[in-house]
C-alpha positions as MATLAB code, in Angstrom:
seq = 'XXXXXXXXXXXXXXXXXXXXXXXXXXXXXXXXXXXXXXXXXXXXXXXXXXXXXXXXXXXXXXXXXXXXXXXXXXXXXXXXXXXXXXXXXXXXXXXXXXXXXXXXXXXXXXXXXXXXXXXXXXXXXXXXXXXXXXXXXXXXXXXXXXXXXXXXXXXXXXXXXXXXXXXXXXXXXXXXXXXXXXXXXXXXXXXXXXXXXXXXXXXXX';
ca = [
      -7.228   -7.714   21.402;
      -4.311   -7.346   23.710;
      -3.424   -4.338   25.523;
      -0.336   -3.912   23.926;
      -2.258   -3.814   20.263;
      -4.983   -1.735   21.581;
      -2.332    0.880   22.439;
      -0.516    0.235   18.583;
      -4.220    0.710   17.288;
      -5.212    3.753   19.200;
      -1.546    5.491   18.617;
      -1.449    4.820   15.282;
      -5.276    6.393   15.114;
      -4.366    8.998   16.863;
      -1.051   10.003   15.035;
      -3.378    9.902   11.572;
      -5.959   11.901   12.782;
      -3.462   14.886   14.362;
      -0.396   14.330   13.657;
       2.664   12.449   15.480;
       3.949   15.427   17.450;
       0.844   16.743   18.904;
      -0.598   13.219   20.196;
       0.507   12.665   23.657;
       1.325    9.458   25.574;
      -2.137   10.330   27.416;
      -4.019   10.692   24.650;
      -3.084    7.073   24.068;
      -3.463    5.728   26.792;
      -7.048    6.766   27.120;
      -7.673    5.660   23.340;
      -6.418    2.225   24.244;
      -8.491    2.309   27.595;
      -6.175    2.632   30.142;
      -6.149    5.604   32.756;
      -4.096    8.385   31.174;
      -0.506    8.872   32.813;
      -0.769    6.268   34.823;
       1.868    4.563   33.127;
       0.560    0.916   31.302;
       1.735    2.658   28.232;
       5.205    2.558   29.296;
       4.415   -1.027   30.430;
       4.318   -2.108   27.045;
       6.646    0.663   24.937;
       9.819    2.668   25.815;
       8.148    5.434   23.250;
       5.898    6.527   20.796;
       8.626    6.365   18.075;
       8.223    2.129   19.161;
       4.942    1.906   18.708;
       4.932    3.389   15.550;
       8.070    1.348   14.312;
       5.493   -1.684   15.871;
       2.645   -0.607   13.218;
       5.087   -0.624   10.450;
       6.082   -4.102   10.886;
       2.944   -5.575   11.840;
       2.036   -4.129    8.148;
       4.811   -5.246    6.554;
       3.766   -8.721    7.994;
       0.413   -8.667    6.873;
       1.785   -7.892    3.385;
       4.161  -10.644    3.585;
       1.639  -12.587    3.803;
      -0.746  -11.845    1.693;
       2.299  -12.273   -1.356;
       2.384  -15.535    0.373;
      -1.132  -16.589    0.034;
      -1.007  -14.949   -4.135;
       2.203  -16.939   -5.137;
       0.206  -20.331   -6.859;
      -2.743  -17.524   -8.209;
      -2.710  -19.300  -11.842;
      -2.507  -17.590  -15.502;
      -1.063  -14.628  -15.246;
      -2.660  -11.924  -16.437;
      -6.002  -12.946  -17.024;
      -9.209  -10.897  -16.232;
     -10.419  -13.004  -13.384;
      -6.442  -12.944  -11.964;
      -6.462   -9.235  -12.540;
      -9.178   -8.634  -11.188;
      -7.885  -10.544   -8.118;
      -4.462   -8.798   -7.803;
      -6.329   -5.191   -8.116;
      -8.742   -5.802   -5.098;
      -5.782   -7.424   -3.331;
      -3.988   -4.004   -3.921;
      -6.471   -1.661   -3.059;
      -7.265   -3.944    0.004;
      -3.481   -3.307    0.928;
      -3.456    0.214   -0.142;
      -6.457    0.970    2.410;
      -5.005   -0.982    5.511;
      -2.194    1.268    5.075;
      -4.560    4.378    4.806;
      -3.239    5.734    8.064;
      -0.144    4.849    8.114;
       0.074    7.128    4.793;
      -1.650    9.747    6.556;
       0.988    9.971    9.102;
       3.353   10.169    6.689;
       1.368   12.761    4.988;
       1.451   14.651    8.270;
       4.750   14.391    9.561;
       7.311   13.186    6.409;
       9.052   17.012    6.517;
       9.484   16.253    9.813;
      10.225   13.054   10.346;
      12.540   12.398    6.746;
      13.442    9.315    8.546;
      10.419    8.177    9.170;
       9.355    8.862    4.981;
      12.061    6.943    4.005;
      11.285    3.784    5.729;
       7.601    3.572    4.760;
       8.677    4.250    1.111;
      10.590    1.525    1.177;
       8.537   -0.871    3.232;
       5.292    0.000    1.142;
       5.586    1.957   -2.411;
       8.946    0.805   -3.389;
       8.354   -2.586   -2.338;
       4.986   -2.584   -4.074;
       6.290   -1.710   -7.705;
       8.698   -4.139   -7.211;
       5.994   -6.909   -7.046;
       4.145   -4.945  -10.214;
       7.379   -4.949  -12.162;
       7.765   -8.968  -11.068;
       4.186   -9.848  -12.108;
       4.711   -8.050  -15.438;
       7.549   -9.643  -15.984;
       6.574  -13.094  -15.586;
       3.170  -11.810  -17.660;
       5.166  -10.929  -20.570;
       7.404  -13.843  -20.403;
       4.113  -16.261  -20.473;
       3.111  -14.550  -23.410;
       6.731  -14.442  -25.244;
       7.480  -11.044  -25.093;
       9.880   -8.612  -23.655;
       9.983   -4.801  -23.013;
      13.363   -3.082  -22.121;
      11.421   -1.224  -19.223;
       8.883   -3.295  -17.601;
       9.888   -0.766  -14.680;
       8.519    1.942  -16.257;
       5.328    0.355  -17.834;
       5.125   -1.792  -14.316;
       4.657    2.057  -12.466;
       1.805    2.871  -15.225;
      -0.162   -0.372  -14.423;
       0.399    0.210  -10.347;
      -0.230    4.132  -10.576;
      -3.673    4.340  -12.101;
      -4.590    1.903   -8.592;
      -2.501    4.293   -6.274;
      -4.141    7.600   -7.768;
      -7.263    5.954   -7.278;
      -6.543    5.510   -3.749;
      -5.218    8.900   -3.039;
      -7.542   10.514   -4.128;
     -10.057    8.621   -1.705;
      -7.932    9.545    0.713;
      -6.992   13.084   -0.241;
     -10.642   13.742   -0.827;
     -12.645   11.563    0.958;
     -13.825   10.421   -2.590;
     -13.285    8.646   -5.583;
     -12.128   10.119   -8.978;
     -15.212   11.804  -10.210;
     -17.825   10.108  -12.442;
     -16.681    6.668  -11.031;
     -16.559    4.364   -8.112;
     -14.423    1.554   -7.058;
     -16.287   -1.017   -8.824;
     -16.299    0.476  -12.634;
     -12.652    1.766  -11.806;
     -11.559   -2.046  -11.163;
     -12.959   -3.007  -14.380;
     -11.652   -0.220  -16.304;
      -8.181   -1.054  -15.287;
      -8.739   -4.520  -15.537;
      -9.678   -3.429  -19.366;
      -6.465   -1.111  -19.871;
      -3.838   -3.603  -18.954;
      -5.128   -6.475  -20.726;
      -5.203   -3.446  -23.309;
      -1.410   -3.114  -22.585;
      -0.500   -6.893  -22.382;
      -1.922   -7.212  -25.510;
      -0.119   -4.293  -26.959;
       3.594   -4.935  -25.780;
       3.401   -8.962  -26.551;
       2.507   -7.140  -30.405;
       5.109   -4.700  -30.556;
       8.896   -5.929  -31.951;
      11.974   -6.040  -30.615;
      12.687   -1.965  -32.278;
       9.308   -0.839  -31.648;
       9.887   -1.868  -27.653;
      13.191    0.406  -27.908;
      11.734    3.427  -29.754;
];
């Protein structure tokens, strides 16, 4: 790992654990392992607002990717490809754990900086649900008015999930990740198979 990620890894750490404001440039540099106020942080970044915006693109890379690498996934919305796409998610979802975190930690403070993750991460993520179920529905020869709205029930029950694991420290009682993956897996083949039955009124009711 280069120096300059090691200090992007440690920051971002760092600004998790206590919050943006009260991590120092120090406090970096000795997480990265370089001698505190000696200066290689400012070597590598003008600030810690840099790094930061750094982190946030380096994520939004990695996700770019990984949409990449899912575009020929085949059948969609079969178990085995659902199954896929929800451990794809909540693989996303927990590389972004700290990032969230920070967000958690700072977003009164920082609007600015709420505002961009929302849109790098959440927003964009919906957007992809509402695409899949889209292109699900079409395969099957249906249409719903609001595949936005029924798109946000499919990708909420994974972000709860994850929340709470990171709210908590734990998963939703009386589960784990494993039997949660199949029950949603289970509840929006469920819901597949419910909109491609309902008619044109019943879809407007």
């Amino acid at each position: 790992m280069t120096t300059r990620q090691r200090i992007v890894t440690a920051a971002v750490e760092l600004f998790a654990r206590q919050g943006y404001a009260r991590t120092t440039v120090g406090q970096i540099e000795a997480a990265a392992g370089l001698t505190p106020r000696a200066g290689g942080f400012y070597k590598h970044f003008a600030s810690k607002a840099e790094v930061l915006e750094v982190a946030l693109a380096q994520r939004t890379e990695a996700i770019d990717a990984v949409v990449v690498g899912l575009e020929d996934t085949a059948a969609r919305g079969g178990a085995a490809e659902l199954r896929l796409l929800g451990r794809v998610a909540m693989h996303e979802l927990d590389a972004e754990r700290d990032l969230l975190r920070i967000v958690m930690k700072d977003g009164e403070q920082f609007p600015e900086l709420r505002r961009e993750y929302f849109e790098r991460f959440p927003r964009r993520g919906y957007g992809l649900a509402e695409e899949w179920l889209r292109g699900a529905l079409a395969d099957r020869g249906a249409g719903v008015p609001d595949v936005e709205s029924f798109a946000a029930v499919v990708m909420g029950g994974l972000v709860h999930f994850f929340l709470m694991e990171t709210v908590f420290g734990e998963p939703p009682p009386g589960t784990d990740r494993e039997r949660f993956l199949d029950a949603w897996v289970q509840s929006t083949l469920a819901l597949l198979s419910e909109l491609h039955a309902m008619t044109p009124k019943e879809a407007t009711a």
